[in-house]
N, C-alpha and C positions, 0 to 999 in steps of 0.2 A: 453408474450412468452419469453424464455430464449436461448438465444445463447448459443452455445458450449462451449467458453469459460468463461460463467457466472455457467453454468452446469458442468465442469467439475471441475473449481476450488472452485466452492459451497459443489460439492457432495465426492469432494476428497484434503481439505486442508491441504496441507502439511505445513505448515506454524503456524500452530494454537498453542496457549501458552503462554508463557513468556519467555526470556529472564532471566535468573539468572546473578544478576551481569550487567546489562544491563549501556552502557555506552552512550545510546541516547533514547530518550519516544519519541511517537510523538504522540499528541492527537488533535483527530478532534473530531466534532459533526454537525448533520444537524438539528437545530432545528426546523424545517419544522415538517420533518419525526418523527424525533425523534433516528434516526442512532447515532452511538457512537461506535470511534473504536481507538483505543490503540495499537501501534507500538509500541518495543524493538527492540535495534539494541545492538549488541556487533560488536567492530572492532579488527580484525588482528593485522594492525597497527594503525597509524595514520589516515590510506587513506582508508583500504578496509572494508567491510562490510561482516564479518565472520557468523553472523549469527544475521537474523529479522525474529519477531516471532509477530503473533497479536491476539488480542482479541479483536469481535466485536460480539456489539447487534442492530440486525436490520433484514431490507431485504436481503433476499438471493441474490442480489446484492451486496449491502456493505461487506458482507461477503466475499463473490468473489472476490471483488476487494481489500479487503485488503489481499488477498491471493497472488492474481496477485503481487502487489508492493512488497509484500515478497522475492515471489521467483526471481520477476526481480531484487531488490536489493544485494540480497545475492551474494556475490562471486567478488559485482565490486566496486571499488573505489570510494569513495566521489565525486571525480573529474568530473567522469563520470557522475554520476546521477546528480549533481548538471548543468551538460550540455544538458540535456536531453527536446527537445522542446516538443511543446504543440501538435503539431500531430502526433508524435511517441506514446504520452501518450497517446490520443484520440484511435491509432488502438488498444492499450494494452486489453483494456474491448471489443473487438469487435462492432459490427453494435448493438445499443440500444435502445430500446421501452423511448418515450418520458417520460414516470415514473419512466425511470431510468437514465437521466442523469444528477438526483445532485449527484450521484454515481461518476461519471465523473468527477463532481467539487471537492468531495473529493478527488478523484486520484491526482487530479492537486494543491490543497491543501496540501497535501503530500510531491509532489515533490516540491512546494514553501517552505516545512517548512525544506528539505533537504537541500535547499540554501543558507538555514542559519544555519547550522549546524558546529560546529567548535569542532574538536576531538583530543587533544591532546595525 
C-alpha cells in the first residue's frame, strides 16, 4: 500500500527531466531492486539550489522519492541541506511498508552525496 505522499508525488512529479547545463549529477543505484535514479541540480549561486530535476527507473517508490528530494532541495542552500539529519529525512517519504525502505536508504544516500558537494 502507498501513502499519500508516495501517491501524490508518484502520480504528479513535478520535478521530472533534466537539468540543461546542470552544475551537480547525483547518481544512485539499489542493486537489490534494481532502482536507478539520476539527480541534476543547477545553482543560483554558489550556495542555492535554483533548480533539481530527476530521472528515475524503478518502483513507484524510488520515483516518489526522488520527487520528494527535488522539490525539498530546490530553492534552499547547500548549507542547509547539507545540515539536514536523518529523522527529518525519515518523515520526508512518510510512514513505509517494509518493501520500501531501501527507498529511504536512497533518500539518505542522496543527502550523504549533497555533503560532499562543492559549487563553485
Amino acid at each position: 500500500m502507498f501513502n499519500e505522499v508516495i501517491v501524490d508525488n508518484f502520480s504528479n512529479p513535478s520535478h521530472q527531466g533534466e537539468v540543461d547545463s546542470a552544475q551537480a549529477n547525483l547518481k544512485l543505484g539499489n542493486p537489490v531492486c534494481g532502482d536507478t535514479v539520476n539527480i541534476s541540480l543547477q545553482f543560483e549561486s554558489a550556495d542555492t539550489v535554483s533548480e533539481a530535476k530527476f530521472q528515475a527507473w524503478g518502483c513507484a517508490t524510488s520515483l516518489a522519492m526522488a520527487n520528494v528530494f527535488c522539490r525539498y532541495v530546490e530553492g534552499r542552500k547547500l548549507t542547509e541541506i547539507k545540515e539536514v539529519e536523518a529523522d527529518f529525512i525519515t518523515s520526508l517519504l512518510g510512514e513505509l511498508e517494509p518493501s520500501q525502505h531501501h527507498c529511504l536508504e536512497m533518500l539518505n544516500e542522496l543527502f550523504d552525496q549533497c555533503r560532499s558537494l562543492e559549487v563553485a
